[in-house]
C-alpha positions in Angstrom: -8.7 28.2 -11.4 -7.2 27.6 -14.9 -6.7 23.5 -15.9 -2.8 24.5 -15.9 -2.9 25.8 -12.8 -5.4 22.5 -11.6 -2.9 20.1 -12.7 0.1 21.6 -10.7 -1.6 21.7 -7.7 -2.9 18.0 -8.2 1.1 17.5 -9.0 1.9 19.2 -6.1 -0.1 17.3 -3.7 1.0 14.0 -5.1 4.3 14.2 -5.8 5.0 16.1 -2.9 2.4 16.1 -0.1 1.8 12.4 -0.2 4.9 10.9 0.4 5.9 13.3 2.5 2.5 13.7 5.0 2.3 12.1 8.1 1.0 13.0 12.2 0.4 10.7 15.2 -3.2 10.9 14.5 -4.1 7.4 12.9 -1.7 4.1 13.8 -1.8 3.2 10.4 -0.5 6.0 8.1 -2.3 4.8 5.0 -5.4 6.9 5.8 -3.9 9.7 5.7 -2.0 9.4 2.8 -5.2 8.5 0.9 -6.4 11.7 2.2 -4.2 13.7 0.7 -4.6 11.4 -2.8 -8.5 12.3 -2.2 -7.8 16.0 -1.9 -5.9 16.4 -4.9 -8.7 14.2 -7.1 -10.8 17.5 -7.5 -7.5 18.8 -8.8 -7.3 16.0 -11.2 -10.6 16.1 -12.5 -10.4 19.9 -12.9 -7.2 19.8 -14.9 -7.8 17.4 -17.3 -11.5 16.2 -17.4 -12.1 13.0 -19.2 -15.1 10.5 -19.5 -13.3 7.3 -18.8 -11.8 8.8 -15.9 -15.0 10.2 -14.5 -16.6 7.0 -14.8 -14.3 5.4 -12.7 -14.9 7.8 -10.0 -18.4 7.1 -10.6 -18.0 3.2 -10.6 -15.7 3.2 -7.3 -18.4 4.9 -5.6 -20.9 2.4 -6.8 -17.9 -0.3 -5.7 -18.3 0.5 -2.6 -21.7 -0.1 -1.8 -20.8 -3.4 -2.2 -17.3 -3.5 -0.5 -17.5 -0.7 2.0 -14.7 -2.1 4.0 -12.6 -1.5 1.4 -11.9 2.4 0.5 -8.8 2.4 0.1 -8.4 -1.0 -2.9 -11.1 1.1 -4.5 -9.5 5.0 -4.6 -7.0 3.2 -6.1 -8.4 1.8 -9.1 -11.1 4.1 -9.3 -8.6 7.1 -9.4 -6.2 6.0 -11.4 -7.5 7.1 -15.0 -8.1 10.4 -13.3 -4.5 10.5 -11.7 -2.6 9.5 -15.1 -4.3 12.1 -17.0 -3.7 15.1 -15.2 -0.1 13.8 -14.6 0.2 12.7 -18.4 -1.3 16.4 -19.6 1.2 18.1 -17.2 4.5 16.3 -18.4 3.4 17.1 -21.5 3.2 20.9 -20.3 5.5 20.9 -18.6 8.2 18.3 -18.1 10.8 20.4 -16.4 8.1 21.2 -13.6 7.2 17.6 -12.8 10.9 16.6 -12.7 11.9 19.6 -10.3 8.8 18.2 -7.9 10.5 14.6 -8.6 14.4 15.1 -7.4 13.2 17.5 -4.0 10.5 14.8 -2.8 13.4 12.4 -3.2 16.0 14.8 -1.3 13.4 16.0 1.5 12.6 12.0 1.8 15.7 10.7 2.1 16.6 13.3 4.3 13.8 12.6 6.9 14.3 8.9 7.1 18.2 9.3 7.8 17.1 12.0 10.4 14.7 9.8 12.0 17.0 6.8 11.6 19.3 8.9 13.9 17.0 10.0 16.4 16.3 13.5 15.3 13.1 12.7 14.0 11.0 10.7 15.8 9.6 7.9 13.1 8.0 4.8 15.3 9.9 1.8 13.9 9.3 -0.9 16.8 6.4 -2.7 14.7 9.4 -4.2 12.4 10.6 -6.2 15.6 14.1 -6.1 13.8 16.8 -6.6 15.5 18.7 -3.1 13.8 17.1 0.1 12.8 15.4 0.8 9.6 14.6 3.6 7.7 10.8 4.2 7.6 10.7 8.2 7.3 6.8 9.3 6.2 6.0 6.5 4.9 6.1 4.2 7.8 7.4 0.9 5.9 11.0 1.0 4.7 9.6 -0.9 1.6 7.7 1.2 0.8 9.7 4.4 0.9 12.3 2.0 -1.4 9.9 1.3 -3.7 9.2 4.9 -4.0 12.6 6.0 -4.1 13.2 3.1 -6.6 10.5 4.2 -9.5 11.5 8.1 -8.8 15.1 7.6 -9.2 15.1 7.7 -13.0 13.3 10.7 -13.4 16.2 12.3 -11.2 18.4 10.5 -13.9 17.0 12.4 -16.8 16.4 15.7 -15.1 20.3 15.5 -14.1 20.8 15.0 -17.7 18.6 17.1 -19.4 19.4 20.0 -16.9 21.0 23.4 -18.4 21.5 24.9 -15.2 24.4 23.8 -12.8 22.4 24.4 -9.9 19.9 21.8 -11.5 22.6 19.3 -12.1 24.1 19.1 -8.4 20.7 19.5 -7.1 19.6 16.2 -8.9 23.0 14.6 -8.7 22.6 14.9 -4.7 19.0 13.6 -5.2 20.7 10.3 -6.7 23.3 9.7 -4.3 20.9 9.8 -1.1 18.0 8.2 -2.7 20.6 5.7 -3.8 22.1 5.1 -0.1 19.0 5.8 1.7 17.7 2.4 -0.7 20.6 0.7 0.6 19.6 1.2 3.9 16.6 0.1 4.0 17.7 -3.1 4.1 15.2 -4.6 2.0 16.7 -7.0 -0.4 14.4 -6.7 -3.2 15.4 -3.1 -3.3 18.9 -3.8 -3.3 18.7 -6.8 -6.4 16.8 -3.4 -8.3 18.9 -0.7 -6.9 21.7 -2.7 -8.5 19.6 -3.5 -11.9 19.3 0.2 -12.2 22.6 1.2 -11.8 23.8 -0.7 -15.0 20.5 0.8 -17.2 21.5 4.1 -15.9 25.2 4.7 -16.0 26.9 4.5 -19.2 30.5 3.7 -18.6 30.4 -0.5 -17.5 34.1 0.5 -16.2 31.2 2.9 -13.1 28.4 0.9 -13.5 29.6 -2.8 -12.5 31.4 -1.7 -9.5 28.3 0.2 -8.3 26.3 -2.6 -9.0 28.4 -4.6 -7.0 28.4 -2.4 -4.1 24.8 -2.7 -4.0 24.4 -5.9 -4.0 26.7 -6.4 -0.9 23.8 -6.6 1.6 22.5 -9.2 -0.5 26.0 -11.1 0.0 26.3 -10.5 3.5 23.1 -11.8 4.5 22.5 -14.6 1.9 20.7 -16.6 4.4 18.1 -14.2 4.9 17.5 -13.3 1.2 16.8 -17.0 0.5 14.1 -16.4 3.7 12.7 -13.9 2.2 12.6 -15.4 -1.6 10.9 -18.7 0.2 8.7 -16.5 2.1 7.0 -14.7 -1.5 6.6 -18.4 -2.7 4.5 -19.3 0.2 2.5 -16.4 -0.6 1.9 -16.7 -4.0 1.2 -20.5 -3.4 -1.5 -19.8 -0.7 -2.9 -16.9 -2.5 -3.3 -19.3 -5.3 -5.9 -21.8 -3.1 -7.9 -18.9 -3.8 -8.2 -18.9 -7.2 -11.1 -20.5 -9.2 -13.4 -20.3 -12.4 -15.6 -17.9 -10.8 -12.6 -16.0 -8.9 -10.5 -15.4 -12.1 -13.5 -14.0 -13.9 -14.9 -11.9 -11.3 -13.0 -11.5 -8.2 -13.7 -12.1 -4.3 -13.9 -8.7 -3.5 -10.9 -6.5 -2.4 -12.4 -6.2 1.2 -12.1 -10.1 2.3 -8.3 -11.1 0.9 -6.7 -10.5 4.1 -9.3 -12.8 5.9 -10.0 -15.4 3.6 -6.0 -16.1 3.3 -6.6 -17.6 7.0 -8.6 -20.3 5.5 -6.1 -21.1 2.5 -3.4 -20.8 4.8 -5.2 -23.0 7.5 -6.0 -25.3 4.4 -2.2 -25.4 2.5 -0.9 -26.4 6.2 -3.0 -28.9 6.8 -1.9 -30.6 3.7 1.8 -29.4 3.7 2.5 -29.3 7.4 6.5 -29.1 7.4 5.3 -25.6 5.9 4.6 -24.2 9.4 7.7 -21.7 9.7 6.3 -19.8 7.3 2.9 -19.1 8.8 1.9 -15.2 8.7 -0.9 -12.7 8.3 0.0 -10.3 5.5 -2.4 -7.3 5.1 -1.5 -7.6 1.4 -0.2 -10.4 -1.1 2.7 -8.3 -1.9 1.9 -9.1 -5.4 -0.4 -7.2 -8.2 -1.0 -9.6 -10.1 -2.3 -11.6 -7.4 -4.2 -8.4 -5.5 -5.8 -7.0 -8.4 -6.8 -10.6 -9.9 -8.0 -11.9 -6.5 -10.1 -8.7 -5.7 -11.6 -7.7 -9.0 -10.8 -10.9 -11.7 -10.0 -11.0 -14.6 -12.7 -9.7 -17.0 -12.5 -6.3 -15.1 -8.3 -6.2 -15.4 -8.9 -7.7 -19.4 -11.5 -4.9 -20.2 -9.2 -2.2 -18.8 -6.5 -3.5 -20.4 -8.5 -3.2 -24.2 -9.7 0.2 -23.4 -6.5 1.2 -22.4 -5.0 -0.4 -25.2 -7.4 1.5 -27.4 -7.3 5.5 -26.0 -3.9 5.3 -25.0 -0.4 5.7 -27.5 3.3 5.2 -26.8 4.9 8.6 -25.9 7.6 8.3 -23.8 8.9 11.7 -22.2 12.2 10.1 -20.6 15.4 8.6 -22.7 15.7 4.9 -23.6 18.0 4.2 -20.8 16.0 6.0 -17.9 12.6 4.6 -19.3 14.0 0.9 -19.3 15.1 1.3 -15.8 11.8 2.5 -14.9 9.8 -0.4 -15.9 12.2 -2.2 -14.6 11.6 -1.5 -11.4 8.0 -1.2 -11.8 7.6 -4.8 -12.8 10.3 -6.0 -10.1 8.4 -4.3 -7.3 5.0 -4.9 -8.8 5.4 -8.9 -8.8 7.8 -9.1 -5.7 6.8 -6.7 -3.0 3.4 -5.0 -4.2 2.7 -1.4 -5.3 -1.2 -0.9 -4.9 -1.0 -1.5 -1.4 0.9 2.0 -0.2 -0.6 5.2 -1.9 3.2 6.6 -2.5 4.2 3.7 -4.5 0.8 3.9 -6.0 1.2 7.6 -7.4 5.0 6.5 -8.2 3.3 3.7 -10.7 1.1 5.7 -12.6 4.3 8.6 -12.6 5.7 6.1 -14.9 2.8 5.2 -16.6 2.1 9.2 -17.4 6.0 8.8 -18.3 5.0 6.3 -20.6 1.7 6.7 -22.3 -0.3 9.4 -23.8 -4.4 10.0 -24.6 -4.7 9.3 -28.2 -6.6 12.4 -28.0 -6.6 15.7 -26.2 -8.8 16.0 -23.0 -12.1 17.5 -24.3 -13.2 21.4 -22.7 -16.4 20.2 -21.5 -17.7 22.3 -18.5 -20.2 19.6 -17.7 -17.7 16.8 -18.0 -15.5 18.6 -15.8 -18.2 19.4 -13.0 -19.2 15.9 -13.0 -15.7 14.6 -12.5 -14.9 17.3 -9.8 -18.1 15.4 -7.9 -17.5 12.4 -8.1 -14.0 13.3 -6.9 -15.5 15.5 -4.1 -17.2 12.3 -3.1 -14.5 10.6 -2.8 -12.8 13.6 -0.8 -15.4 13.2 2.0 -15.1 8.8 2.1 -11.2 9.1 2.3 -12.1 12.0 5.3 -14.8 9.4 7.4 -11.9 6.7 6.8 -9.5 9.2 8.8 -12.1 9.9 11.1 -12.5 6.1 11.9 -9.1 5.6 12.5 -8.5 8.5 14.2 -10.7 6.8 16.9 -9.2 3.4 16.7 -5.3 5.4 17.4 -7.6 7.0 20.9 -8.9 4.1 22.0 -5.7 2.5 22.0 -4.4 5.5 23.2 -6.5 4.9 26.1 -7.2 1.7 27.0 -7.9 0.1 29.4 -9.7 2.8 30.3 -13.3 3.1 30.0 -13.0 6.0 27.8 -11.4 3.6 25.0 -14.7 2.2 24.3 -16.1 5.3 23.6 -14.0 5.5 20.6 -14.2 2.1 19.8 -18.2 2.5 19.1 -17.2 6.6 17.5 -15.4 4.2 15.0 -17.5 1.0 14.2 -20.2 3.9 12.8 -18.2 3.5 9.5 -17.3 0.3 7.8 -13.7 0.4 8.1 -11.3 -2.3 9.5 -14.2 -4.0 11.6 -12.4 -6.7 12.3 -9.7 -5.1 14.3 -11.9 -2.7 16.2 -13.8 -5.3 17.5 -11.3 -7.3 18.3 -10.2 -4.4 20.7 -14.0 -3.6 21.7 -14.1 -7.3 22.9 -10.6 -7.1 24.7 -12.0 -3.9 26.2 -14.9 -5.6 27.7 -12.9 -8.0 28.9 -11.1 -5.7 30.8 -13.7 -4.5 32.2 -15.0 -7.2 33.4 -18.3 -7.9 31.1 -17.1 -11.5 29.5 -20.5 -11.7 27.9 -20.8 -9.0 26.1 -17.2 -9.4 25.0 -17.9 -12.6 23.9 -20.3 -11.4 21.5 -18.0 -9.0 19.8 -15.5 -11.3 19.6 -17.6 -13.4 18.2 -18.5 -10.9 15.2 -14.4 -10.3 14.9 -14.3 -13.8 14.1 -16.8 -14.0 11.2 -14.6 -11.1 9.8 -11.2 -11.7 10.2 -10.7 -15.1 12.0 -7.1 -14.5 12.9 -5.4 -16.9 15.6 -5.3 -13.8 18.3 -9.2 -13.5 18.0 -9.8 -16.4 18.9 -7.6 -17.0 21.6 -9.5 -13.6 22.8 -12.9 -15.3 22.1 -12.0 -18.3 23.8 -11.3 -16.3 27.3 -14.1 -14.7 27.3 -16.3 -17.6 26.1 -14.3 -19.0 29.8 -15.0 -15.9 31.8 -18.4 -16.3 30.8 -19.2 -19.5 32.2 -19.4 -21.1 28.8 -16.4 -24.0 28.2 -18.1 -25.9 25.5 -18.3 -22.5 23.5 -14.4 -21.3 25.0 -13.2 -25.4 23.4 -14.6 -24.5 19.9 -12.7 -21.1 20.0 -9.6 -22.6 20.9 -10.0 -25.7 18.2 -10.8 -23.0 15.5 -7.8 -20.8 17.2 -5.8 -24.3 16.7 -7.3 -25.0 13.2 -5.7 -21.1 12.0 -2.3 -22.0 13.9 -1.6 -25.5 13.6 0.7 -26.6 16.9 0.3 -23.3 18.7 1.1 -24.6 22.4 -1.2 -22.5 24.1 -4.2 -23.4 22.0 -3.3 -27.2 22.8 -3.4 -26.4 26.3 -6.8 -24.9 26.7 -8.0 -27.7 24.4 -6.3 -30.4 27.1 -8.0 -28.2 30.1 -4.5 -26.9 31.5 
């Protein structure tokens, strides 16, 4: 396969493919999507070999002998060098190409969320708990697919502007106006505050742009009361995120596999001293901030390192117009420090789209044969972790599927052979023994979901069994800790008070 032909594929696959792949076969979709980003790695590597980005292949692989419960934290940095530089070669082959894949991902997205939004598609919304429909389409988060929409949109922009064909023109014309209203009805009111800032970048005449500006901001208006919610609700974030910052956290990380578990105890703690701070209590699987993700996991000598070298092999090159590039970046930094893009592979391969949109190798990809082999590896590698991380939660999706039945736990234990979001899984391998009648042996795997992710629900699991079993004194320090990581939860007090 020539690297031209590599570099399409690995387009292909990314633009398209990812955003756009999903199956009942995993309850999260995020496996699968980093599937597909695994897949077209080899393609990557193929197309545009390179040392730096081989390395991080290499590295990530390393990485994850020390954090194997975190694949996914660790594709993504470890990919993208390899990512931006087949991207970044193709736009430079071929810009037209990339934009064409650009304005149809946004049309056949759009298009599916609406669809599913209506019922003729059936996209499982019900974890939002909202009280109105959102649009989640393939990605399974209506942030998410705005965020994507969001950094994509001004590609269509310049493609619609660059375009010599009329058939090019309306077709990214149409791409606009439903990525634009499909944004909108999202509901997500970051989205609409940068749907809005884009608008005025983008169109040229103020006379069109305010009034469109206006008109996306009018959720915003409408429900004031919950975009002040939401604004308080990224503070608390930040400001428990922050309890976990120190000397030896800002230079070299936690990890990116004990975030999610570790804000229990900085919540727990930031509560316990500002108490009136209750209503905001949550678990978020993310910080919804990269600053704060990539700082907390890796530090900051990594991020400052990568920064220089990048700095060093990369030059200013920017394949869209002024206006388009500007709203771009925009969005990029809007998203990046208010919602979060690392944590969704889409909006991942949408940030380093405008990086390659951006940026340039100071010098050409060399035609090494060895280089290239030893990136396709290491990328192969990664192929097969991304494949046991579907696998794993393949089984987790059947054993839900299943229980209570006493074929659940037979997927349970198929799942806990890998690494992979232990906490959860024996969570439900302890709720499963419960069921079924074996308190003790519960008991002990709740015990071990504890020590990973001590989330309120675990305990409250621990402390039934830890009761089932015959064991109060152990079933009263379950509920204190279950009380200790949900200050004033009622039915914690109860069990504490013996009711």
């Amino acid at each position: 396969m020539s690297r031209s032909t590599a570099r399409r594929a690995a387009a292909f696959l990314l633009l398209v493919l990812l955003p756009l792949a999903t199956s009942p076969l995993t309850v999260d979709l995020r496996p699968q999507k980093a599937l597909v980003l695994a897949l077209a790695l080899p393609f990557c590597a193929w197309g545009a070999p390179s040392l730096v980005a081989m390395l991080a292949l290499a590295l990530g692989l390393v990485a994850l002998l020390v954090w194997p419960a975190a694949p996914w934290e660790i594709l993504a940095v470890a990919s993208a060098p390899t990512v931006f530089g087949a991207l970044s070669e193709l736009l430079s082959e071929d810009r037209a190409f990339v934009f064409r894949l650009a304005r149809r991902v946004v049309l056949a997205a759009s298009a599916l969320a609406l669809a599913g939004v209506i019922g003729l598609v059936p996209f499982e919304t019900g974890a939002f708990r909202l009280p109105y429909p959102v649009l989640v389409g393939t990605f399974g988060n209506p942030n998410h697919l705005a965020a994507f929409l969001l950094l994509v949109l001004p590609l269509c922009a310049a493609d619609r502007a660059s375009a010599a064909r009329s058939a090019d023109r309306i077709e990214a014309t149409s791409a606009l106006i439903l990525g634009a209203a499909t944004i909108l009805l999202c509901r997500s009111h970051l989205a609409a505050l940068t749907l809005a800032a884009e608008v005025l970048l983008l169109v040229p005449r103020a006379a069109l742009a305010a009034p469109l500006a206006a008109l996306a901001l009018v959720p915003i208006a409408f429900t004031s009361e919950g975009f002040v919610r939401a604004l308080e609700g990224r503070l608390y974030l930040l400001v428990v995120h922050a309890r976990g910052l120190s000397a030896q956290t800002l230079l070299l990380g936690i990890g990116p596999d004990v975030i999610a578990s570790r804000f229990l105890d900085w919540q727990s703690d930031h509560l316990a001293a500002h108490p009136d701070a209750a209503r905001f209590w949550t678990f978020p699987e993310h910080p919804h901030d990269d600053v704060a993700a990539l700082v907390l996991a890796f530090g900051l000598l990594p991020a400052a390192l990568a920064l220089l070298l990048a700095r060093k092999r990369l030059r200013l090159v920017p394949v869209l117009p002024r206006a388009e590039l500007r709203a771009a970046w925009f969005a990029f930094a809007l998203l990046a420090l208010g919602a979060g893009l690392s944590a969704s592979p889409a909006t991942w391969i949408a940030a380093l789209l405008v990086l390659a949109c951006t940026f340039r190798p100071r010098a050409a990809s060399p035609a090494s044969w060895n280089l290239a082999r030893a990136g396709l590896a290491c990328a192969l590698a990664w192929a097969l972790v991304a494949f046991a991380q579907l696998l794993s939660a393949y089984h987790h999706r059947e054993a839900l599927r299943l229980a209570p039945a006493p074929g659940a736990l037979r997927h349970t234990r198929a799942a806990l052979v890998f690494p992979f979001d232990r906490g959860r899984l024996l969570h439900l391998e302890g709720r499963l023994l419960l069921e079924a009648g074996r308190p003790r042996e519960a008991a002990d795997e709740l015990r071990q979901a504890a020590r990973v992710l001590p989330h309120p629900i675990v305990w409250k699991a621990l402390a039934v069994a830890e009761r089932a079993a015959g064991r109060p004194d152990a079933a009263l320090a379950a509920a204190r800790a279950w009380l200790h990581y949900r200050p004033g939860d009622p039915e914690a007090k109860a069990v504490i008070e013996g009711r």
